[in-house]
C-alpha positions as a Markdown table, in Angstrom:
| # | Residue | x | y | z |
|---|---|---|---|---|
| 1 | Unk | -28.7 | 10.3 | -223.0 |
| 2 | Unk | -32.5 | 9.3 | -223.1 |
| 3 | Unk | -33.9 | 9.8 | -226.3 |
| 4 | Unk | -37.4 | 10.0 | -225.2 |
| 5 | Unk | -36.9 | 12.7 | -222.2 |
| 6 | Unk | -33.7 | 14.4 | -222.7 |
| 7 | Unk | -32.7 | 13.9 | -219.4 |
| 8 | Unk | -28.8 | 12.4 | -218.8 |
| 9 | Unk | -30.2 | 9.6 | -216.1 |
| 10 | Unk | -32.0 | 7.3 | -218.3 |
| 11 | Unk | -35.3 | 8.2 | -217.1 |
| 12 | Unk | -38.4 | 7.5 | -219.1 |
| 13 | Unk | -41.4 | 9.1 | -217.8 |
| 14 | Unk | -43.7 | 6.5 | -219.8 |
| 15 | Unk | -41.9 | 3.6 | -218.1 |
| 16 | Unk | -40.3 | 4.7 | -215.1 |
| 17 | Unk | -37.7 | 2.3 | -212.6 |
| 18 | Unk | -39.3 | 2.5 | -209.2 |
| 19 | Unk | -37.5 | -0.3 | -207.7 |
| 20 | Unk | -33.8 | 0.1 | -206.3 |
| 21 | Unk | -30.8 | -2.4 | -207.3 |
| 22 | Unk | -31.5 | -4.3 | -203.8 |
| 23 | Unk | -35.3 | -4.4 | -203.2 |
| 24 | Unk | -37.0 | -5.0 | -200.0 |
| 25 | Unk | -36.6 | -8.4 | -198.8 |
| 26 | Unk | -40.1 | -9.9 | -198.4 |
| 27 | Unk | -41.8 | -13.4 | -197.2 |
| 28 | Unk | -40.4 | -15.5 | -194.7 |
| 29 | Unk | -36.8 | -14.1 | -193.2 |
| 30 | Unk | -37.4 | -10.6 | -194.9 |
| 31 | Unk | -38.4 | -7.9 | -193.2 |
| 32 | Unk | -41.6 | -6.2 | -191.7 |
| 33 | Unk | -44.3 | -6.2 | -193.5 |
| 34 | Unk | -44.9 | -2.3 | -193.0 |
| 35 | Unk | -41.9 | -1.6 | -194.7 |
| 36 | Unk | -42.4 | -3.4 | -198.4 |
| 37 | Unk | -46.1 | -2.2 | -197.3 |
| 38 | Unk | -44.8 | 1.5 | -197.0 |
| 39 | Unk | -43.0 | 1.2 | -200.3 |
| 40 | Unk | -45.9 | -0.2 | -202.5 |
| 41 | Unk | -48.2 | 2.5 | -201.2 |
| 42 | Unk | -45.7 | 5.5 | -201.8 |
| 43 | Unk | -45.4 | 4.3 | -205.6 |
| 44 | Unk | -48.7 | 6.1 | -206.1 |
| 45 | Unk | -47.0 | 9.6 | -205.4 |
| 46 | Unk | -45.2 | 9.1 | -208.7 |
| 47 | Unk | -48.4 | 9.0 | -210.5 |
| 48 | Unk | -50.5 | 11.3 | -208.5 |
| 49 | Unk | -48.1 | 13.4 | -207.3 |
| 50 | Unk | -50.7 | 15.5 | -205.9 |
| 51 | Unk | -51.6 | 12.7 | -203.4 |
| 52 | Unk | -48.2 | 14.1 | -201.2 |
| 53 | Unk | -48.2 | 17.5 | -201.2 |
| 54 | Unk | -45.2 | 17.7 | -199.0 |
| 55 | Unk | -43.2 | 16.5 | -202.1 |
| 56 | Unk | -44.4 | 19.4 | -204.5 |
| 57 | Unk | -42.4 | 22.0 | -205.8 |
| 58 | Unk | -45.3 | 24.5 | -205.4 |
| 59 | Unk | -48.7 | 24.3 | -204.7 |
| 60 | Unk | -49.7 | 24.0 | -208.2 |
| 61 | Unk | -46.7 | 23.0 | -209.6 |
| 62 | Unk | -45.5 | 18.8 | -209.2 |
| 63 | Unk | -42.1 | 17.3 | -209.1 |
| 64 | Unk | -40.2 | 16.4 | -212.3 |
| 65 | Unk | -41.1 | 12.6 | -212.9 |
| 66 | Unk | -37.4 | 12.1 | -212.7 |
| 67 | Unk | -36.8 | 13.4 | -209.3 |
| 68 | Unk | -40.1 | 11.4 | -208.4 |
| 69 | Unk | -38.6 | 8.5 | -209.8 |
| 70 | Unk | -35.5 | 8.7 | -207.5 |
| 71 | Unk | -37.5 | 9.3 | -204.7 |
| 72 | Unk | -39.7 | 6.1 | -205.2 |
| 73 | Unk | -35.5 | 4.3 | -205.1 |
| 74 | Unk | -34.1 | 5.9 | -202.5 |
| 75 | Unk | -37.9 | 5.6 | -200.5 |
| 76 | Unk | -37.4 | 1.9 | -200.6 |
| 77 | Unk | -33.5 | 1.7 | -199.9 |
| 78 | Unk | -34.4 | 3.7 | -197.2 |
| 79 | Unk | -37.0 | 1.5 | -195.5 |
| 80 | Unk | -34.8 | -1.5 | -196.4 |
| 81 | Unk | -32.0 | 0.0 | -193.5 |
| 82 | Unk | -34.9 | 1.1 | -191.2 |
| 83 | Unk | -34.3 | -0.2 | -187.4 |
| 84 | Unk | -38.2 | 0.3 | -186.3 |
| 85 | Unk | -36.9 | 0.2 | -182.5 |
| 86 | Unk | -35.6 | 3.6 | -183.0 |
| 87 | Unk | -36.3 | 4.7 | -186.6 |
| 88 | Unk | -32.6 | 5.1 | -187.4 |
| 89 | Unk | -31.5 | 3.5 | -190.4 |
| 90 | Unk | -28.5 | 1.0 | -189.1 |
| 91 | Unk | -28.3 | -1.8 | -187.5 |
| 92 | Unk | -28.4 | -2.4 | -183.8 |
| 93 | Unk | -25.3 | -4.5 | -182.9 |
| 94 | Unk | -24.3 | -6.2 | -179.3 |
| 95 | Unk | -20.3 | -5.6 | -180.2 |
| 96 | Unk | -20.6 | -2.5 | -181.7 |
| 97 | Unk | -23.7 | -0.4 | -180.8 |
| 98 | Unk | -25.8 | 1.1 | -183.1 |
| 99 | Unk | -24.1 | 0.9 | -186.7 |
| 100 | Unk | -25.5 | 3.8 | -189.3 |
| 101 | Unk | -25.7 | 3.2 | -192.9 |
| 102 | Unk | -23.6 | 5.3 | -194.9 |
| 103 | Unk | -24.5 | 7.4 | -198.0 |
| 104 | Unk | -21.9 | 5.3 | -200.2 |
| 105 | Unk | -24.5 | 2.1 | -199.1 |
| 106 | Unk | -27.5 | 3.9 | -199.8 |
| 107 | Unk | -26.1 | 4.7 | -203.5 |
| 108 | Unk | -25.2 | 1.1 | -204.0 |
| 109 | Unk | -28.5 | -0.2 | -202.7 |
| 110 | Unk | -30.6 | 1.9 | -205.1 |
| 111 | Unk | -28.7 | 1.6 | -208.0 |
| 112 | Unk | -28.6 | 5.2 | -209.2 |
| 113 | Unk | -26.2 | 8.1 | -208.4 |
| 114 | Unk | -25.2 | 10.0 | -205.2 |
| 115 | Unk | -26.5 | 12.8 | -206.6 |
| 116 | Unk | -29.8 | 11.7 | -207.2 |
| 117 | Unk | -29.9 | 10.2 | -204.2 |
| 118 | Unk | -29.0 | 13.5 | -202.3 |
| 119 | Unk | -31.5 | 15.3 | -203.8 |
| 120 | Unk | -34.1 | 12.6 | -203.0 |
| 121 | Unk | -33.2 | 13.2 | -199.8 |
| 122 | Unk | -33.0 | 16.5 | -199.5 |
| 123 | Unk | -36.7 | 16.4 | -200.7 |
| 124 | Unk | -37.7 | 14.3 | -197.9 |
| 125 | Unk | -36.1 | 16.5 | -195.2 |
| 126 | Unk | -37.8 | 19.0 | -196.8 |
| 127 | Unk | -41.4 | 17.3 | -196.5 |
| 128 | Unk | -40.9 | 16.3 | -192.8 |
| 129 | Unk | -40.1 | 12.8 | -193.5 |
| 130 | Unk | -36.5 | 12.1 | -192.3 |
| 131 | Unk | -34.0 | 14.0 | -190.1 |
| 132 | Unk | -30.9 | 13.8 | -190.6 |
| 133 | Unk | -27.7 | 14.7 | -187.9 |
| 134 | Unk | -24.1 | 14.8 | -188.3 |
| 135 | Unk | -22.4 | 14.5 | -185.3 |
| 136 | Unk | -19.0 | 15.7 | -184.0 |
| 137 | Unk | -16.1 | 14.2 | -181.1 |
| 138 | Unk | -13.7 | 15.2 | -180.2 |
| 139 | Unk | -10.0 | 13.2 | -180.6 |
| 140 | Unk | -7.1 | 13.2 | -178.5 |
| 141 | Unk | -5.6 | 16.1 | -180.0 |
| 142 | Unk | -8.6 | 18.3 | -179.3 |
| 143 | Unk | -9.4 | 18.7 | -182.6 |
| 144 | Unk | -13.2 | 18.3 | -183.7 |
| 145 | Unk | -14.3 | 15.8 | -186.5 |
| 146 | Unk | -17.3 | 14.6 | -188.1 |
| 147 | Unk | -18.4 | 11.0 | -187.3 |
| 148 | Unk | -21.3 | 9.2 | -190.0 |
| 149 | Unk | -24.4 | 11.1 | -190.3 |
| 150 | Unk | -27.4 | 9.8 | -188.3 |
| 151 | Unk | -30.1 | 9.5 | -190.8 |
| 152 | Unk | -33.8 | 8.9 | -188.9 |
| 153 | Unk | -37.5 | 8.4 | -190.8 |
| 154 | Unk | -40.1 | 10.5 | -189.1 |
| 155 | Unk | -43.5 | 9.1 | -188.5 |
| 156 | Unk | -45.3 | 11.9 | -190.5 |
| 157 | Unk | -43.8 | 9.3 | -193.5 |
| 158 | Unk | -45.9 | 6.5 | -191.8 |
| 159 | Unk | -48.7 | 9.0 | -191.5 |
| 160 | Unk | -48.9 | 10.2 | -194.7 |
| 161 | Unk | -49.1 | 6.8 | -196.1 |
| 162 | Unk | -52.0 | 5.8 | -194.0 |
| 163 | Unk | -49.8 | 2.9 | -191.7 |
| 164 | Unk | -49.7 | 5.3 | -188.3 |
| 165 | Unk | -51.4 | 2.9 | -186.0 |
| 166 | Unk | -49.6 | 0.0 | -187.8 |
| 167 | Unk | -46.5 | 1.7 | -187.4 |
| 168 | Unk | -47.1 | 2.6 | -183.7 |
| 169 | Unk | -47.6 | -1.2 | -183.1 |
| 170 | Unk | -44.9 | -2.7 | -185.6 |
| 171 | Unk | -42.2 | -0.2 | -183.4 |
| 172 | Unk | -43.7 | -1.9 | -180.1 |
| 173 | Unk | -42.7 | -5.7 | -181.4 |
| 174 | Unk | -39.3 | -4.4 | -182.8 |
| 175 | Unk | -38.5 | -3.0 | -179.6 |
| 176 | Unk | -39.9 | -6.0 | -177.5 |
| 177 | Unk | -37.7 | -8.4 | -179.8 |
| 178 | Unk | -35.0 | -6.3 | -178.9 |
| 179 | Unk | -35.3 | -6.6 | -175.2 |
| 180 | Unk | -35.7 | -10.7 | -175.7 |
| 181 | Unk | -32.3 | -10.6 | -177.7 |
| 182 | Unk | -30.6 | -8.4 | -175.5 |
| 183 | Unk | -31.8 | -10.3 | -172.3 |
| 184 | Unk | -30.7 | -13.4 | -174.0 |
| 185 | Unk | -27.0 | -12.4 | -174.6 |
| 186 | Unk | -27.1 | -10.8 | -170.4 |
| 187 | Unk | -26.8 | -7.5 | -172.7 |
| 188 | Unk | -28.3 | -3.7 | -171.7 |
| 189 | Unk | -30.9 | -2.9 | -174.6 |
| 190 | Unk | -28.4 | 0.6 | -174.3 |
| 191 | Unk | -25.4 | -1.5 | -175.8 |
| 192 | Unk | -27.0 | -2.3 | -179.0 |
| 193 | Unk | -28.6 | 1.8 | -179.2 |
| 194 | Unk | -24.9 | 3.3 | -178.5 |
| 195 | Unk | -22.6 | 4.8 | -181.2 |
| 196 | Unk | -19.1 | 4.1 | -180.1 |
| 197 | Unk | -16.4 | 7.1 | -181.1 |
| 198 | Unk | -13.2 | 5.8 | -179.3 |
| 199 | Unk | -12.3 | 4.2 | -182.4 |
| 200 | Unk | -12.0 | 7.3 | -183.8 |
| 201 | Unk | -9.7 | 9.1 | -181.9 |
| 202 | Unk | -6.1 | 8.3 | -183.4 |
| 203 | Unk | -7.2 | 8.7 | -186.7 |
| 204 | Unk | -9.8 | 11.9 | -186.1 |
| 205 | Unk | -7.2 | 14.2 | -187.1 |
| 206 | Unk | -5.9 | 13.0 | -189.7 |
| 207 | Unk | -8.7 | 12.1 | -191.6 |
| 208 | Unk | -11.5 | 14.3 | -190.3 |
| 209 | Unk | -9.8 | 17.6 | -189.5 |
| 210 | Unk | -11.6 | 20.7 | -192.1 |
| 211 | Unk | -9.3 | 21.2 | -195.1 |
| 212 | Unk | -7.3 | 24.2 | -195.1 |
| 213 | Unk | -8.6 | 26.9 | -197.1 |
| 214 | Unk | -5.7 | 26.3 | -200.1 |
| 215 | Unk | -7.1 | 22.5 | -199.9 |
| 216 | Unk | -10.2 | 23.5 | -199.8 |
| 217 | Unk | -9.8 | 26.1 | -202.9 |
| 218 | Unk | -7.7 | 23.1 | -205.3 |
| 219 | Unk | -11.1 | 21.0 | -204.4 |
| 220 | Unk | -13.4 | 23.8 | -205.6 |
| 221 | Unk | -11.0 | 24.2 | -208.7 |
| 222 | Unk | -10.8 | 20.3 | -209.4 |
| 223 | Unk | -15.0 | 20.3 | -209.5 |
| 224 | Unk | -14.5 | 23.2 | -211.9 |
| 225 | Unk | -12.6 | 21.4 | -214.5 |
| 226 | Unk | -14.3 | 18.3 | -213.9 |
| 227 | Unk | -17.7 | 19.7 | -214.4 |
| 228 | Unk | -16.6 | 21.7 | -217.4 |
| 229 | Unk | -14.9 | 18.4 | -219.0 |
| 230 | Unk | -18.2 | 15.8 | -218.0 |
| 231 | Unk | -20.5 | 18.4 | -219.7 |
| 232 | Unk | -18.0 | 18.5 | -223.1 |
| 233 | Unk | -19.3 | 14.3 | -223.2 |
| 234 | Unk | -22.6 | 14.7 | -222.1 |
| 235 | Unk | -23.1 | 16.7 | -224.7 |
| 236 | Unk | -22.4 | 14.2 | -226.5 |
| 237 | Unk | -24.6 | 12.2 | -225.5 |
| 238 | Unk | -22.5 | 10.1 | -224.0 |
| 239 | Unk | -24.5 | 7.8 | -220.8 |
| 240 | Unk | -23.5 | 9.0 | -216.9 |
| 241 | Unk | -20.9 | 6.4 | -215.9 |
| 242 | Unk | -19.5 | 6.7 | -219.4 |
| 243 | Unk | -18.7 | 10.1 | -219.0 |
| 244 | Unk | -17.6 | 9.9 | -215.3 |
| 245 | Unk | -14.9 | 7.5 | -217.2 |
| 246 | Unk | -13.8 | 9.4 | -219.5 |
| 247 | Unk | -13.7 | 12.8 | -217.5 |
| 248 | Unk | -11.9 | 10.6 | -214.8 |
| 249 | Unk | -9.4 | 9.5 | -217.6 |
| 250 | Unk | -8.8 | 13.1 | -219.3 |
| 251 | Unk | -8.1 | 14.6 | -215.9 |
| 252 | Unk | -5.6 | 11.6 | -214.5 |
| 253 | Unk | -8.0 | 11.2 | -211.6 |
| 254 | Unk | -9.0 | 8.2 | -209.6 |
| 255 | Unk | -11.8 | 5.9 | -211.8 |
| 256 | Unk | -14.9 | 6.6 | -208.7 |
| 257 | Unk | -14.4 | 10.0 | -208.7 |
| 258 | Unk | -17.2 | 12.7 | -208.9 |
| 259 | Unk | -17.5 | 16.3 | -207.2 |
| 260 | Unk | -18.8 | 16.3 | -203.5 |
| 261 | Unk | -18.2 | 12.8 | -203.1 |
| 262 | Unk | -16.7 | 12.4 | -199.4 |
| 263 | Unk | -14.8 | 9.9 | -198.2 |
């Protein structure tokens, strides 16, 4: 636990971390440049927070520092994964179509926790910056499933930060290099954009299916004691991951797990 803030993330508003884990690769093989671009000008909304009013709480009222902080993480992690062609964060692939990053990679990337990261990104559907999709199929069976969510960065993010026309011209040369690379391999720029499902459908109902409701009620119960257990060592001012452990090992539960995590 942070002595200086009294939050349970380590945050120090007088010398915040607004770099993730895995920062933007830069220079010669990194990426874009409107994406490290992006980053360094959307560090001033944790200063001036006043300078993005979509990311206030109220109109007179800014974002806790700590939230700001995790947004400044997750912002980069974010742009790190973004496929300018189509503003989906993935990778365009010629085997495999269009492959979506996963929250579990976005958590890794940044370096904090899921929840912090959901909550920064909850904030920036909230503001008009990303959309995010989940999408369903359908398996053999004829039962319904969720596939990986579809996570996609709106220009108003671009907008806001001043790099619309630069945007508008970096998305032309992404897509053009795509067209070279998919002309090259005598491939359909639409086989790198697909999401494939097939490979889903012998496993969709076993692993996708909705829980029943007495599944669903020994989840709900499991957060319950969990929660009630983490808070005992928080408490006691023990740091996050330490008390994840120890909750974990009161409860005789598996080492990475944490309440809403999904598979």
């Amino acid at each position: 636990m942070s002595a200086v803030s009294g939050n349970r993330c380590g945050h120090d508003p007088r010398q915040p971390k607004l770099t993730p884990a895995h920062p933007i690769r830069k220079g010669k093989g990194g990426l874009p440049r409107i994406l490290s671009l992006a980053a360094e000008r959307a560090k001033a909304w944790y200063y001036h927070p006043k300078k993005c009013p979509p990311l206030l709480t109220h109109t007179n009222r800014q974002t806790r520092s700590e939230r700001r902080e995790a947004c400044q993480i997750v912002l980069e992690t974010i742009l790190s994964h973004l496929d300018l062609a189509s503003m989906c964060l993935g990778v365009p692939t010629p085997a495999s179509g269009f492959i979506d990053i996963d929250m579990r990679t976005i958590v890794r990337d940044t370096g904090i926790g899921q929840r912090r990261c959901e909550r920064a990104i909850a904030l920036f559907k909230e503001a008009g910056f990303m959309k995010v999709t989940q999408p369903r199929t359908q398996n053999e069976e004829g039962g319904y499933f969720g596939c990986r969510a579809i996570r996609v960065v709106t220009e108003t993010l671009f907008e806001w930060l001043g790099l619309g026309p630069m945007l508008r011209r970096e998305r032309a040369r992404a897509s053009e290099r795509l067209r070279r690379k998919a002309q090259k391999l005598n491939r359909k720029v639409s086989d790198f954009m697909s999401r494939v499902r097939d490979k889903f459908k012998k496993t969709g109902k076993a692993f996708f299916q909705k829980p029943s409701p007495c599944a669903e009620a020994a989840r709900i119960e499991t957060a319950r004691r969990w929660n009630m257990a983490c808070a005992k060592y928080m408490i006691a001012g023990f740091a996050p991951e330490e008390c994840r452990r120890r909750t974990n090992a009161e409860l005789g539960l598996s080492a990475d797990y944490s309440p809403g995590r999904r598979a």
